[in-house]
SERO-5832 format. One record per atom (N, C-alpha, C, O): residue in one letter; z negated, x negated, y negated. Coordinates in steps of 0.1 Angstrom, whole numbers, plus 5000, padded with zeros to 4 digits. Each point is the difference from the previous one (the first is absolute). Example, Ala and Ser with C-alpha at 12.3 -4.5 7.8 and 13.67 -1.06 7.14 Angstrom:
<recs>
a492248685057;a500050094988;a500049914988;a499349905000;s501450144989;s500049914989;s499250084989;s499949954989;
</recs>
This chain:
<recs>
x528592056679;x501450025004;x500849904993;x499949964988;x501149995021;x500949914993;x501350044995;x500550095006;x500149854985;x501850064996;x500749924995;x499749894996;x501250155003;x501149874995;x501450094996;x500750085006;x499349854982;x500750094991;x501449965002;x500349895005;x500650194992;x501550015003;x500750114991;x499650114997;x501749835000;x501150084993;x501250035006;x500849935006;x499050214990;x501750075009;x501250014992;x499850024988;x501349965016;x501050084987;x500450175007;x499750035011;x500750024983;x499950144999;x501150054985;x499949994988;x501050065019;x501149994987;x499849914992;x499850034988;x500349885015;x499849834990;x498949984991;x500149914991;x498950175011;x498749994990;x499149995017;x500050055011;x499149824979;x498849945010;x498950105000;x499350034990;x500650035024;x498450095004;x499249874998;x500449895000;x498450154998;x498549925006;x499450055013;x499650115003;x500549805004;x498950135017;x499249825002;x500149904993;x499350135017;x499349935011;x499450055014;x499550105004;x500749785000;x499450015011;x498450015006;x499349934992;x500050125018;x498350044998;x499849955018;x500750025010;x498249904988;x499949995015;x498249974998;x499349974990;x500250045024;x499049935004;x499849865006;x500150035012;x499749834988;x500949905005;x499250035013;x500650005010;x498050034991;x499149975015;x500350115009;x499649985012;x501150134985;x500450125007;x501450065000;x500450115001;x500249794998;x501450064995;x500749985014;x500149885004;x500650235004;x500249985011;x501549955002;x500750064992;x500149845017;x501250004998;x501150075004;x501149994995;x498550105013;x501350125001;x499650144993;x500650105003;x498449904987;x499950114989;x500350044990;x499649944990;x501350195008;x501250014989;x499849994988;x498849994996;x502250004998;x499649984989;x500250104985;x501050004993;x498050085003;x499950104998;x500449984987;x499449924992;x502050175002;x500150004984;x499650164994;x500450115003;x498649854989;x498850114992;x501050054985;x500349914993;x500050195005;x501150014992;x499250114987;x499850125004;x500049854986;x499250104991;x500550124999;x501050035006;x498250074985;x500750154998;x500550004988;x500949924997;x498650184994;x500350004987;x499749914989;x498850014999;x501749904993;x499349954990;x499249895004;x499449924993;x500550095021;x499149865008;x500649874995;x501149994994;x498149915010;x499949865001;x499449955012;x498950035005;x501949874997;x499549895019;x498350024998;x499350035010;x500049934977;x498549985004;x499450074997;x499049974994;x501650185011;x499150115003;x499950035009;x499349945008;x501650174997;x499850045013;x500749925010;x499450025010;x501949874991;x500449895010;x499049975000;x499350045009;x500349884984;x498749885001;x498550095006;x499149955008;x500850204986;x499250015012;x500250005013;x499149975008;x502050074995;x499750035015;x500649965008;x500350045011;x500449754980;x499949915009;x498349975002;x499749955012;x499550064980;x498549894998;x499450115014;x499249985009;x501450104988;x499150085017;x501049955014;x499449935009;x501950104993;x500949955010;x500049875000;x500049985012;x500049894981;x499749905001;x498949935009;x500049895006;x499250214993;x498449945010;x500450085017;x499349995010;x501450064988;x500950115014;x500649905007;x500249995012;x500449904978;x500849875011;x501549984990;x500749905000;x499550214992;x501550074998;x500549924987;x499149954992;x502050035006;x500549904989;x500750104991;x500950075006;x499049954979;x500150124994;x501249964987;x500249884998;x500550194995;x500649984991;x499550074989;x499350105002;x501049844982;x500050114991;x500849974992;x500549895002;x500150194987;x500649974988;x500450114987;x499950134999;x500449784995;x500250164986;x501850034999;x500849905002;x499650214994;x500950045002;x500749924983;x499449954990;x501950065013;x500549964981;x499050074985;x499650114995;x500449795003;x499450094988;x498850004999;x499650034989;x499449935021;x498350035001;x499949865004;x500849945007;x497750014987;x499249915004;x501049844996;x500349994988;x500049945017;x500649885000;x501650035003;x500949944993;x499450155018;x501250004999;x500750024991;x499350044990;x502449965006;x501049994987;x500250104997;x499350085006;x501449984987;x500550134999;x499450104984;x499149954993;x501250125005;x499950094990;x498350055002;x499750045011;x499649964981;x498649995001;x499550125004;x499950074990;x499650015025;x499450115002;x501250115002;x499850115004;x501449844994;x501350155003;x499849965018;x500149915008;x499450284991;x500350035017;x501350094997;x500250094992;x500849815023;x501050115002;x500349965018;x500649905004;x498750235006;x499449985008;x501549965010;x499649945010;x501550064989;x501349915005;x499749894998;x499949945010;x499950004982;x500049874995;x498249905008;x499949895006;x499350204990;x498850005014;x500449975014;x499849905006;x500750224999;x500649955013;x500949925004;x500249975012;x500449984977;x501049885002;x499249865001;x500249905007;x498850104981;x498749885004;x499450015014;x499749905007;x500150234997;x499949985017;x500149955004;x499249905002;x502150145003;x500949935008;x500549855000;x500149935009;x500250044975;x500149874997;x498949875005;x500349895003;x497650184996;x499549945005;x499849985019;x499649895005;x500750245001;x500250005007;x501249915010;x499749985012;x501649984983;x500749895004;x499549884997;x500149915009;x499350064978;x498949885003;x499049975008;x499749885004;x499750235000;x498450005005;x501049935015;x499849895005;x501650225002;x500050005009;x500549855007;x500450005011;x499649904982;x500749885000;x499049915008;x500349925009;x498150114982;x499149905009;x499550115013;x499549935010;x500550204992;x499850075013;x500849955006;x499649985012;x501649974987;x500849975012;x499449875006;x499549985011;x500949934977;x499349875000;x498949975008;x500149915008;x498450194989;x499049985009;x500250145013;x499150055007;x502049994993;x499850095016;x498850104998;x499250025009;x500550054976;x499250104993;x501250165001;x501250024999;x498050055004;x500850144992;x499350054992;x498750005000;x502350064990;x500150034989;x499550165000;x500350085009;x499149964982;x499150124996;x499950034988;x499249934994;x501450194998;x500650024991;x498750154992;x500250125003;x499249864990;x498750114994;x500350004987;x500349914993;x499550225004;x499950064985;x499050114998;x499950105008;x499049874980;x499650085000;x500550084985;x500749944993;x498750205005;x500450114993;x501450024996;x500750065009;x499949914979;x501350024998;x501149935009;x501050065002;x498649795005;x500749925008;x499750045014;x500549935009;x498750174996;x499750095012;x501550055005;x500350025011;x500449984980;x501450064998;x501249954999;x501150035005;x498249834984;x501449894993;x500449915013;x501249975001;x497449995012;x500849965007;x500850075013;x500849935006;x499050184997;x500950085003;x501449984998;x500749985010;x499850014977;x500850004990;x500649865003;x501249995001;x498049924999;x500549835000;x500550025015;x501149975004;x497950095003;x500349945016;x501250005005;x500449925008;x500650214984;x501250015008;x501049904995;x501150015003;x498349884987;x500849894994;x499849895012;x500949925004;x497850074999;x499649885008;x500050025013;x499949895006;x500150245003;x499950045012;x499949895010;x498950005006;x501649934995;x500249935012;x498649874996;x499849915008;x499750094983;x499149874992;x498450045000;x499149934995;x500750195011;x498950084996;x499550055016;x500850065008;x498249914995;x499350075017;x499250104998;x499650055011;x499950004977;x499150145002;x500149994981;x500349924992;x498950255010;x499950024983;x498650095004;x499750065010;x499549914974;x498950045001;x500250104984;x500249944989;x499950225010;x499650064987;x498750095005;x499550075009;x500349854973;x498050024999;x500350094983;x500649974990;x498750145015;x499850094988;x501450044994;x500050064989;x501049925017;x501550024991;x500150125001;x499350065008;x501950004982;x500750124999;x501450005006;x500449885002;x500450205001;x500949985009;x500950054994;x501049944999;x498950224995;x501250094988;x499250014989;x499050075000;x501549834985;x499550044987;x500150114996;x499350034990;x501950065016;x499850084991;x499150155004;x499850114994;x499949855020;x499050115007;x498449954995;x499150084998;x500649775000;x499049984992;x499950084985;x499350104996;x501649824997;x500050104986;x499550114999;x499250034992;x501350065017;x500250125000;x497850055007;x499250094996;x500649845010;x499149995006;x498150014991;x498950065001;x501649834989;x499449924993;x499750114983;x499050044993;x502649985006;x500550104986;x499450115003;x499250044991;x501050065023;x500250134995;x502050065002;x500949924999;x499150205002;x501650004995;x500450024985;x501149974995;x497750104999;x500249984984;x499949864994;x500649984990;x498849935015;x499549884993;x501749875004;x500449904993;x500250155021;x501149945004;x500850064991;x500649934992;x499550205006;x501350064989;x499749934987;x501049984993;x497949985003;x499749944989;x500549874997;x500649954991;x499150015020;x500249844996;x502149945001;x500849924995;x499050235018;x502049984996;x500149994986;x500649904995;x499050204996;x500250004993;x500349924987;x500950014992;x498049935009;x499749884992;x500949875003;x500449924991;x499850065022;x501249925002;x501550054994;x500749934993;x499550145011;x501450054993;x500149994988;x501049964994;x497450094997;x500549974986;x500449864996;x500949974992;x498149955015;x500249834997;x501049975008;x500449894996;x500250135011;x501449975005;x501850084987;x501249984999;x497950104994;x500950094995;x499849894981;x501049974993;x497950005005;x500249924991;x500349874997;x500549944990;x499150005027;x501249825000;x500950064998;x500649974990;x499950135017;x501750015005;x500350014982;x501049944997;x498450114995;x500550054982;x500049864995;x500749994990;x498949905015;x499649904994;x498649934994;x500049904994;x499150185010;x498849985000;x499349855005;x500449935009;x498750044985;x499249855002;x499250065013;x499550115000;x500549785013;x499350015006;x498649944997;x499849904994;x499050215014;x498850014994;x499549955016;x500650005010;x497949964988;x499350015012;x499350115004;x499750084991;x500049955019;x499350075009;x499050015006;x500049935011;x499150144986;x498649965015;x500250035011;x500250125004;x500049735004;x500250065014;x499850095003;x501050075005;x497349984993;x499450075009;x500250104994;x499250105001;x501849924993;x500450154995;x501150045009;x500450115002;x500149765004;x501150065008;x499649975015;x500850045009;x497949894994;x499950015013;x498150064995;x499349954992;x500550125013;x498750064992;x499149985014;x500449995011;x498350024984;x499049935006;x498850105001;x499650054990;x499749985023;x499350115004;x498749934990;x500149894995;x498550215005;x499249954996;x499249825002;x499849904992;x499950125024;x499649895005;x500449854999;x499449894999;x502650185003;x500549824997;x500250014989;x501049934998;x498750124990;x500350004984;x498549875002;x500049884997;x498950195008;x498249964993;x500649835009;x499749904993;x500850075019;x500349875006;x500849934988;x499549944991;x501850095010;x500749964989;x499649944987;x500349884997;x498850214994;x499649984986;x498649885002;x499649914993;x500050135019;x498449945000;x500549845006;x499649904995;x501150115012;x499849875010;x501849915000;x500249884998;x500950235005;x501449914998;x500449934982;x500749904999;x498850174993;x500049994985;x499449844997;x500649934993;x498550055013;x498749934996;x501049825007;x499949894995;x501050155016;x500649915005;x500649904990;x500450054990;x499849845010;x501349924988;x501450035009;x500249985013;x500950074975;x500950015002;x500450085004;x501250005000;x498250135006;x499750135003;x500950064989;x499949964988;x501250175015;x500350054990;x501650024996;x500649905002;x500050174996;x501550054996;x500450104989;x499450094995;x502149855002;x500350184990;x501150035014;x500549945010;x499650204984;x501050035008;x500950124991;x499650064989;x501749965019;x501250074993;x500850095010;x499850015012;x501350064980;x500250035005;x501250025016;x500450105007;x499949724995;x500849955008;x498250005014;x500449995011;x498150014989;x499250015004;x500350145006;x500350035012;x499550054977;x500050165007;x501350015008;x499850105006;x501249864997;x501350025003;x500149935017;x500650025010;x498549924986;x500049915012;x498950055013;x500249995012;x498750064981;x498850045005;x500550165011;x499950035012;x500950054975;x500550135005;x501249995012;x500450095007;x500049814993;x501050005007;x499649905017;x500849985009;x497549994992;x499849945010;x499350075014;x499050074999;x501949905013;x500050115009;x500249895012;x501049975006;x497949984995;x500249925011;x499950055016;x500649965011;x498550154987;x500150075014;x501350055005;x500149985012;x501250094979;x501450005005;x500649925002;x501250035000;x498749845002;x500749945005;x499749895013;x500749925005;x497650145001;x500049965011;x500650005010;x499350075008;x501849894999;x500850035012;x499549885008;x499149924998;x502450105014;x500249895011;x499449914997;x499049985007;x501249934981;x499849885000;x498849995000;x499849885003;x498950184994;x498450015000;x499850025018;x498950065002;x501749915009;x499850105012;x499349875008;x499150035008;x501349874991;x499449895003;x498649964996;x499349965010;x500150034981;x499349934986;x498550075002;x500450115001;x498449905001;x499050064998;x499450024989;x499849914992;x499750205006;x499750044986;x498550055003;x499750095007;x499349814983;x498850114999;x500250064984;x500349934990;x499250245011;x500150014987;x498050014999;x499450065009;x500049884978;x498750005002;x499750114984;x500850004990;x498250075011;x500050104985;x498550075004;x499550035010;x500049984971;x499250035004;x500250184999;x500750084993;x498049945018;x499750155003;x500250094987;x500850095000;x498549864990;x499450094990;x501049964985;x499750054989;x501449865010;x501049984994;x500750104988;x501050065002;x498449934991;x500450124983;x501349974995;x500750094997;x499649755003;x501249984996;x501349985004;x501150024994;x498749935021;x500850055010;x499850075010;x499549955010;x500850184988;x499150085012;x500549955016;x501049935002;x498150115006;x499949935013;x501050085009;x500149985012;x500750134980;x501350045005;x501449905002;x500750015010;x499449864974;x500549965004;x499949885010;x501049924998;x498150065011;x499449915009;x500550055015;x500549935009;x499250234992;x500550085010;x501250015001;x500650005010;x500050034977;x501550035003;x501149865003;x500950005008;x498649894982;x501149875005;x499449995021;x500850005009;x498350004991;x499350005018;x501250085010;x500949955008;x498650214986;x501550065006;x501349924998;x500449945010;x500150064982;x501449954995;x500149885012;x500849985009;x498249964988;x500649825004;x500449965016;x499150025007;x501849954998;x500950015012;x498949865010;x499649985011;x500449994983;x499649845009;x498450065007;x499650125001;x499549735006;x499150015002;x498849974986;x500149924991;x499150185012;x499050074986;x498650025001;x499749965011;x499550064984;x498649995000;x499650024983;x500349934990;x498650195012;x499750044988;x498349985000;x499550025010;x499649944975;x498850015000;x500150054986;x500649964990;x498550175013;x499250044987;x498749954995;x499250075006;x500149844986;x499149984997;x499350114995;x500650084993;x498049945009;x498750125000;x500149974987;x500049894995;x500150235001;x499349994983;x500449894987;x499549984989;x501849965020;x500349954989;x501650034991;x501150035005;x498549964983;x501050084990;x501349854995;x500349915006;x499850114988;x501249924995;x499749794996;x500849905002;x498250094995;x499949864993;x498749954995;x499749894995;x499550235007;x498349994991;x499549915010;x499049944996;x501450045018;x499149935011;x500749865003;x499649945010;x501650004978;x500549905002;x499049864992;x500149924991;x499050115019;x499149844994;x499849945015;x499950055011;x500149864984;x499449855014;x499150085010;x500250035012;x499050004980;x498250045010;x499850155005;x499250055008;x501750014986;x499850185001;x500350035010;x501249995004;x497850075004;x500250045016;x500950055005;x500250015012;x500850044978;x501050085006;x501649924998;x501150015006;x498649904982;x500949875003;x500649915012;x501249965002;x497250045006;x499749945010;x500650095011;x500749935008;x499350204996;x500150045008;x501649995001;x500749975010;x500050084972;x501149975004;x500849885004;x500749995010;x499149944983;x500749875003;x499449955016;x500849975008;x498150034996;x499850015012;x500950045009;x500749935007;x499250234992;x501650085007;x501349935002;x500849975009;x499350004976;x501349895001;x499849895007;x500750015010;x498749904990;x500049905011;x500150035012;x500949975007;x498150114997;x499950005018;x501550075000;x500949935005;x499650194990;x501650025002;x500749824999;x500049945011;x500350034983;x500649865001;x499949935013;x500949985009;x497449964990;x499849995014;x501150035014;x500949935005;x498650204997;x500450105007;x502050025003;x500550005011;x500050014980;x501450044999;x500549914997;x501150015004;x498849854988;x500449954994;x500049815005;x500549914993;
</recs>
């Protein structure tokens, strides 16, 4: 696979992304797909995989790191998922410069937390964007939480936020946070996570409480209207999904006004099947292609 690296600005701080192609298969009217990470991701994990698979499909792929992660500028590892979707969008008015240029359309994917964020971006770039792909996202954080917690375990963690909201407000030193205390992790993608995202360089964040503020308050399924009515949307998720249940997969499907298409992947749960070779990798990103293909 070939690439060629490139810098965006993005509220005046330089992203890192690149470009992914095949040069012997790379077709010239085939879109050009921007691969948008979830949580805590970086371009050369999951972008970079599932350009190295759509790349041999014909398809010319994007990746990059959001402020703050990998090469790009920014405050080191702070997610604040506004500021996420504004890198979107921001890459997406770049990307859409050479689609015009080569008479490509544009294709806009996010997987897990960005399943969502570009939702979120799209209604900035609408007119710059020909289809959206969410893979494994959640759609209402706060029906996940609640999902994930329990209702005692969500009364809990309100709670814990208020107190730390109640001690900046006294004057208190801000402290860090484990993410994953505020976005918490089913068994399977804890064993993915610790075993295999960990082991990554550069892998890694603190997080606070402008994180939890931001997380609780993201609701991208309410705000699908008119403007999605045009746009096709596959949402792709797996079947057996612990950390985002495959409710929220069903429900943005209902919600979404435009033309739509949903796949459940067999047996697969949140992230444990995100390697190159794993059959069910294949099947999905397969799915994704021929939909491309197909609609696109």
């Amino acid at each position: 696979m070939q690439s060629e690296s490139v810098s965006i600005k993005s509220d005046g701080l330089k992203l890192d992304g690149a470009y992914y192609w095949e040069s012997d298969v790379l077709e010239d009217d085939a879109p050009i797909v921007i691969v948008c990470s979830g949580f805590t991701g970086l371009k050369h994990i999951h972008p970079e995989r599932f350009a190295r698979y759509l790349s041999k499909q014909g398809f010319l792929c994007f990746g990059f790191d959001y402020r703050g992660f990998g090469e790009s500028e920014g405050p080191r590892g702070k997610v604040v998922l506004e500021e996420q979707v504004r890198d979107i969008a921001n890459v997406v008015a770049y990307v859409r410069v050479r689609a015009k240029e080569e008479r490509r359309k544009l294709v806009l994917a996010g997987w897990g937390m960005a399943g969502g964020l570009v939702l979120d971006a799209f209604r900035h770039v609408e007119d710059m964007v020909d289809a959206l792909i969410s893979m494994n996202g959640f759609f209402n954080a706060v029906r996940v939480q609640k999902a994930l917690r329990g209702e005692l375990g969500w009364k809990e963690f309100r709670h814990f936020l208020n107190k730390e909201r109640v001690r900046l407000a006294l004057g208190g030193d801000a402290c860090d946070i484990d993410p994953f205390d505020i976005y918490p992790l089913d068994p399977v993608s804890k064993g993915y996570v610790d075993g295999v995202l960990w082991k990554t360089p550069g892998y890694g964040l603190t997080s606070d409480l402008d994180f939890a503020d931001s997380l609780l308050s993201f609701f991208p399924e309410a705000h699908v209207d008119e403007r999605f009515a045009n746009t096709p949307l596959l949402v792709a998720h797996g079947a057996e999904n612990d950390l985002h249940p495959v409710l929220e997969a069903r429900s943005l499907y209902a919600a979404y006004p435009g033309p739509k298409s949903i796949f459940l992947l067999p047996g697969g749960g949140h992230t444990e099947w995100m390697l190159d070779d794993d059959p069910k990798f294949q099947e999905f990103a397969g799915h994704v292609s021929n939909w491309l293909k197909q609609t696109v």
